[in-house]
C-alpha positions in Angstrom: -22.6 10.6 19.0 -20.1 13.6 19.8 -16.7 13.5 19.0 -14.1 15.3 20.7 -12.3 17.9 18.0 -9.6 17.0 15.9 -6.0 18.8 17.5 -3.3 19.2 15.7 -0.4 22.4 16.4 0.3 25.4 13.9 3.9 25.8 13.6 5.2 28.9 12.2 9.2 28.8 11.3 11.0 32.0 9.6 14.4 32.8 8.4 17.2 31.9 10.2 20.4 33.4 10.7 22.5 31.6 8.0 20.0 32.1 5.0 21.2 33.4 1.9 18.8 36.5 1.3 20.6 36.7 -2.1 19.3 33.3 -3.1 15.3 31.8 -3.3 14.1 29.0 -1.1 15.0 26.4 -3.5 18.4 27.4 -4.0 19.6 27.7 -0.3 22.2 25.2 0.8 20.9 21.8 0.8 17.5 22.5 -0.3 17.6 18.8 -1.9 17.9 17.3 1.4 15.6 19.8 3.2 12.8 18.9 0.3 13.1 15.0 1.0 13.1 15.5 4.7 9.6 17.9 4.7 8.1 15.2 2.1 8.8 12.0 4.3 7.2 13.6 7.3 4.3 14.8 5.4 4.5 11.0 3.7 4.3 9.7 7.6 1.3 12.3 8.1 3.3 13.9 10.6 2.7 16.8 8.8 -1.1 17.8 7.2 -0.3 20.9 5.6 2.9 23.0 4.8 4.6 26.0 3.1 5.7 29.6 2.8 3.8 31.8 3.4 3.4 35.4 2.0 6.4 35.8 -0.9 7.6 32.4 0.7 10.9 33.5 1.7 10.5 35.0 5.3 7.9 32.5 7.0 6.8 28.8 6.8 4.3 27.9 8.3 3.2 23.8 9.3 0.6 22.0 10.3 0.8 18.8 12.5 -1.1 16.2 14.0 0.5 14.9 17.1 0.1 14.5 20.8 2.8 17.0 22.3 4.6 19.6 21.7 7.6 17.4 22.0 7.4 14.9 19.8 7.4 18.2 17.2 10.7 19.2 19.0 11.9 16.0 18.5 11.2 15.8 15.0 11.8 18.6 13.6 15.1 18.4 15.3 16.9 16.3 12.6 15.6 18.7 9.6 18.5 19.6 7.9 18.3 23.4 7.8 17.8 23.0 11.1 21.8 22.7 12.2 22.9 25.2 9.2 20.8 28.2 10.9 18.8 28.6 7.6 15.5 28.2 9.6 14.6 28.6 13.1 10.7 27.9 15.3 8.7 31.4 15.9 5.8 29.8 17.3 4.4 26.8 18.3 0.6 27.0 18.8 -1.8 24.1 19.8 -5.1 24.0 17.2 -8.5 22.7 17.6 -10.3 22.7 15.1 -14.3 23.3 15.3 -15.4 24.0 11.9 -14.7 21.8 8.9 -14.4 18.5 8.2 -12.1 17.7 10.7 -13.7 19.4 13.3 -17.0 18.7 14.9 
């Protein structure tokens, strides 16, 4: 018996205005609060995988399992770097995965 592939969306966040260049991830303004939040929605499974990418301080990149693209909207909406600027969306990308074992 087939099953249809696993989707999930590939969402790529970088730098935002209001980061502190001068300062690593961990020490920008409310990190604390911005750690809790990314842990509870990968707690939920909201999110699969997540990080920085490269030297981790220009891109992040996340991967999620939902069924739009605006129930990410939605939830990333109440991040808390989100209103201080320190990160802002660059892409959005919808995923299927075919090889794996997730995929099928």
């Amino acid at each position: 018996m087939s099953q249809q592939p696993a989707t999930y969306y590939t969402v790529l966040r970088e730098r935002g205005e209001n980061w502190d260049a001068r300062f690593p991830m961990r020490q920008q303004e409310q990190w604390e609060e911005h750690a809790a939040f990314m842990d509870a929605l990968a707690d939920d499974g909201f999110v699969i995988l997540g990080g920085p990418l490269g030297d981790g301080e220009e891109k992040f990149l996340l991967i999620i399992a939902v069924e739009s693209r605006q129930a990410i909207d939605a939830r990333l909406a109440d991040a808390p770097w989100a209103p201080l600027g320190l990160l802002r969306p660059a892409s959005v990308e919808r995923w299927v995965i075919l090889l794996g074992e997730r995929g099928c």
